[in-house]
N, C-alpha and C positions, 0 to 999 in steps of 0.2 A: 504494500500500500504506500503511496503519496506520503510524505510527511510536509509538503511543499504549503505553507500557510497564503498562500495568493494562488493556489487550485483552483478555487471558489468565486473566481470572475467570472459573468456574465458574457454573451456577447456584444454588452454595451458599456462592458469596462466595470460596472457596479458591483462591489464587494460583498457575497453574500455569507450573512456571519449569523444570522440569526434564523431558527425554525420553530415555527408553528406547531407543533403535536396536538393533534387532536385525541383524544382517550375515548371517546364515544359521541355517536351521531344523537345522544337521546337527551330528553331537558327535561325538569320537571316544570315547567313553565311555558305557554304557549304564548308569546310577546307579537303583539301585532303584526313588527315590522320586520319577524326572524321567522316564522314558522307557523302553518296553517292551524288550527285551532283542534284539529280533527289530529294532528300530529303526522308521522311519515312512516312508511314500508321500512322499519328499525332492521339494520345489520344485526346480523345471524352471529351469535359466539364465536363460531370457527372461523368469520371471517373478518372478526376484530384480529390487530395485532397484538399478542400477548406484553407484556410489560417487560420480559427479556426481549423482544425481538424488537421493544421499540428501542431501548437501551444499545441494543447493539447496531444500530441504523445510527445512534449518537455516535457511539465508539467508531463507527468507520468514518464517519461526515467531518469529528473535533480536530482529527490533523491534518484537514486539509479547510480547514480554516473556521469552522463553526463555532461558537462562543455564547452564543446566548440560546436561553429555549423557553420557550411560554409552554405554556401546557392551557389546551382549549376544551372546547367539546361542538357541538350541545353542552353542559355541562355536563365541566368535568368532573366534579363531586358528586354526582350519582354512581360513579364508575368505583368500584369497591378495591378498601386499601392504597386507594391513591398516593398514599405520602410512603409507600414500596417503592414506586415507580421514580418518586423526588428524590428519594435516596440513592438508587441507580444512577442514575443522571448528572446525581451530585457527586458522585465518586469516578465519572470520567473527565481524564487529565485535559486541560484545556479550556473546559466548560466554565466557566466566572460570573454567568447571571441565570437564575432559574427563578422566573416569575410565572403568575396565575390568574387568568382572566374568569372571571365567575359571578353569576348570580349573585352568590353569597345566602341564598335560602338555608347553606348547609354550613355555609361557614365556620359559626360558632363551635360545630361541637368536632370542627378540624383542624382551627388555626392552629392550635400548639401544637400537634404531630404534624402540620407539613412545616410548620417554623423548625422543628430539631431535626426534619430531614434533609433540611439544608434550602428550601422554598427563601428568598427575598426578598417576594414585594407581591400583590396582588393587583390587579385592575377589577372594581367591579359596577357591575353595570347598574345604574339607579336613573328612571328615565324622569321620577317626578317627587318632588316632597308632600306630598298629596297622600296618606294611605290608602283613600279613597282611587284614588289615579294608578297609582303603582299596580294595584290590583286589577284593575279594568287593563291597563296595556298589559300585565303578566296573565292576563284572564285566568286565576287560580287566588282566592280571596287566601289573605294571610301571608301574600307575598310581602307586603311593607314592612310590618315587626320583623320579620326572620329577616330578612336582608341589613334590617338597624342594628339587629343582634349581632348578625355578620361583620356589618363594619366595627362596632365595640371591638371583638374579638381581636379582628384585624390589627385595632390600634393598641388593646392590650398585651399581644405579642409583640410588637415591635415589626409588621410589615412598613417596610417604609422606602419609598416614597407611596403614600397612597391615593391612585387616582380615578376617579368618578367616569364612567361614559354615560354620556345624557346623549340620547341619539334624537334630532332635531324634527318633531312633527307638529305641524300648523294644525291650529284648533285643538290638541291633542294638549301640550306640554308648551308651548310657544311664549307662554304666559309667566312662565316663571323660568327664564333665562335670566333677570337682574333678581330672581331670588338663589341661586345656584352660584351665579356668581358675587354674591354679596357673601357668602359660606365661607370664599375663599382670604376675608380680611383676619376673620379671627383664627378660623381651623387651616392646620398645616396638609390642607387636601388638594390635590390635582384635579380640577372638573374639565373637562373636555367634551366639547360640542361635537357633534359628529351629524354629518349629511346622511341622511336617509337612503341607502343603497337598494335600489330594486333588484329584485327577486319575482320569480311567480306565483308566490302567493302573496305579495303586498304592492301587488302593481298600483291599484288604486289611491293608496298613502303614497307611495313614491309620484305617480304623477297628479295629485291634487294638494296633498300637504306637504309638499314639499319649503323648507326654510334653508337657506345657505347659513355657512358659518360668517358673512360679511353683513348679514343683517344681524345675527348675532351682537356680533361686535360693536356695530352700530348702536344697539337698545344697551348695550352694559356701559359704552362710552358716554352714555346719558349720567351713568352714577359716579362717576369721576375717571379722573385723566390714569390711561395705562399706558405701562410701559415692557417695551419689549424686556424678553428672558429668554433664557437659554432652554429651563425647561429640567426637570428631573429627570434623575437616572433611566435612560433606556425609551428615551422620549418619542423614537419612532419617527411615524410622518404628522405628526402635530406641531403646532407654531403655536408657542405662548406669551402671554403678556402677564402683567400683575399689575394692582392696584399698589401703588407706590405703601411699604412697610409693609404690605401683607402677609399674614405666615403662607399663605399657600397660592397658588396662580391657575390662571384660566388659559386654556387650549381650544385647538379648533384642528379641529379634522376635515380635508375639504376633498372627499374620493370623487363628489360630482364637481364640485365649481373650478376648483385650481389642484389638477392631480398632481400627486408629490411622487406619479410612477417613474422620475429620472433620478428619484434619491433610493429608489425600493432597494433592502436590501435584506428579504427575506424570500424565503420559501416555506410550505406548507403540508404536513405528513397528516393525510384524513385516517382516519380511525381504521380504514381496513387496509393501510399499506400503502397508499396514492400517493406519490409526490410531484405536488403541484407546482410550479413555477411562481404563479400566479391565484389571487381568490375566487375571479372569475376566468369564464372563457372551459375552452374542454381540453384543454392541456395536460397531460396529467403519465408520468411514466410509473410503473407498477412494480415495488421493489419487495411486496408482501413476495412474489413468485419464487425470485431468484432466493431470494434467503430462504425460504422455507426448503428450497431444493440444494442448500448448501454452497449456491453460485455467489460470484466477488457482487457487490453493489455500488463498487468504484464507475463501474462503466455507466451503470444506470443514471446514478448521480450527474455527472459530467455530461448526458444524454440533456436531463433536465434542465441543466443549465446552460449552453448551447442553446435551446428551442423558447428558452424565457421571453416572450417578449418585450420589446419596448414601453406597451404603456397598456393602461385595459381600453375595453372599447364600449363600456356602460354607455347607454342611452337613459335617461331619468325618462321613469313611467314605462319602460320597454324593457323585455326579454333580451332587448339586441345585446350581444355581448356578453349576456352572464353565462354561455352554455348550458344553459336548461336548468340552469340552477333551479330548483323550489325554495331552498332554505340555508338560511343563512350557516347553518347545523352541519349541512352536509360535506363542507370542506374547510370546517371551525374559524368562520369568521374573523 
């Protein structure tokens, strides 16, 4: 194998160091603008990737240049013994940031075992401070407490940097963007706006309530003067500002208005072995095969990245580009 730490360029020069892990297609939340209400055709046991064979998809990717890993889902704390998997991950050489994107419904009674497995930092998703709200977009009543709990948790381990995604819908949540970002003066939290991504099941929301992150910014720059930042550990494709002395800062995620695809520099492992270049489009090389048959996953790898392309081709309101995607779920967001 490669030990060569610059393997891992693109065919457009861009250094990919960071992967996506998905641990399963399944949620316990059905969220308007992720996943149809009815839920999906859920992957079969055997053709999830077990927690060693995701571990060693690390192992072969870390010396040739990989560094960081999220771990996704659907969520991913439905998926049992999760913080086995953080400790695998955490014990290959190379590896220096292992964060966790999540509901946080489950959070509470997980933080401390994925904190000592070596977990760093969580992202979770909170679309409204409304319990009432929270519930109708997770359409599953009792989602707002468990996810508060979650974040408690969160902060009582010590994940840290901890940031918020509020994913941006008119009529929906649009209303309380200078209350999300007013959070940010006192609490040392990361909220971040994010554009509405269509899917085929929330075409409707994508092309009527659609809100960019510049109108955003516009309604918060009503509550005083921000200022550029740099942004917390592992900041991604977000651009942040902060309210001058605040402990924590405000992000914007812009996948429809102003794509950050010339900065990407991740790839994506879906739940049953897929790796994808890309979140949308039908890209996607298959490395569950060759590994289970004992075959190198060097070529695969290098196949994928080679075919990455340049930028996505999302249309707001339209199918076009997401390769058939249904849900956000299906190749972990």
């Amino acid at each position: 194998m490669s030990a060569d730490p610059d393997a891992m360029v693109d065919g457009f020069g861009r250094r990919i160091e960071y992967l996506r892990i998905s641990v399963t297609d399944k949620c316990n939340l059905r969220c308007v603008y992720c996943m149809p209400l009815e839920g999906l055709e859920w992957l079969k046991r055997d053709e999830l990737l077990t927690y060693e064979e995701i571990a060693e998809i690390v192992r072969v990717m870390a010396p040739l240049g990989l560094r960081r890993v999220r771990f996704t889902g659907g969520e991913p704390l439905v998926r049992r013994d999760l913080p086995e998997l953080v400790a695998m991950v955490a014990a290959v050489p190379g590896i220096d940031d292992l964060s966790l994107s999540t509901n946080a419904v489950l959070l509470a009674e997980h933080a401390e075992a994925l904190k000592a497995a070596g977990l760093h930092r969580v992202n979770v998703s909170l679309d409204s401070l409304r319990p009432e709200r929270v519930d109708a977009i997770a359409r599953r009543p009792g989602s707002y407490a468990r996810i508060m709990e979650g974040l408690r948790a969160a902060e009582e381990v010590g994940f840290a940097p901890l940031k918020i995604n509020v994913v941006l819908m008119g009529g929906t949540n649009d209303d309380e963007i200078a209350d999300f970002a007013a959070l940010t003066r006192e609490r040392p939290w990361h909220v971040r706006f994010i554009e509405v991504m269509p899917t085929a099941s929330n075409l409707d929301l994508s092309r009527h309530n659609y809100v960019s992150c510049a109108e955003a910014l516009r309604r918060i720059r009503a509550l005083g003067e921000l200022e550029p930042v740099g942004g917390p550990t592992g900041n991604g494709p977000a651009t942040y500002y902060r309210f001058p002395g605040a402990a924590g800062s405000i992000g914007v995620i812009t996948p429809m208005s102003h794509t950050f695809c010339d900065r990407c520099n991740r790839m994506r492992l879906t739940a049953d072995g897929q790796l994808r270049p890309c979140l949308f489009g039908d890209l996607q090389t298959d490395l569950r095969t060759p590994l289970r048959a004992g075959e190198p996953l060097e070529p695969a790898i290098r196949h994928t990245l080679r075919v990455k392309p340049e930028r996505h081709e999302l249309v707001q309101g339209s199918t076009s580009g997401s390769g058939g995607l249904v849900a956000l779920s299906q190749t972990g967001g």
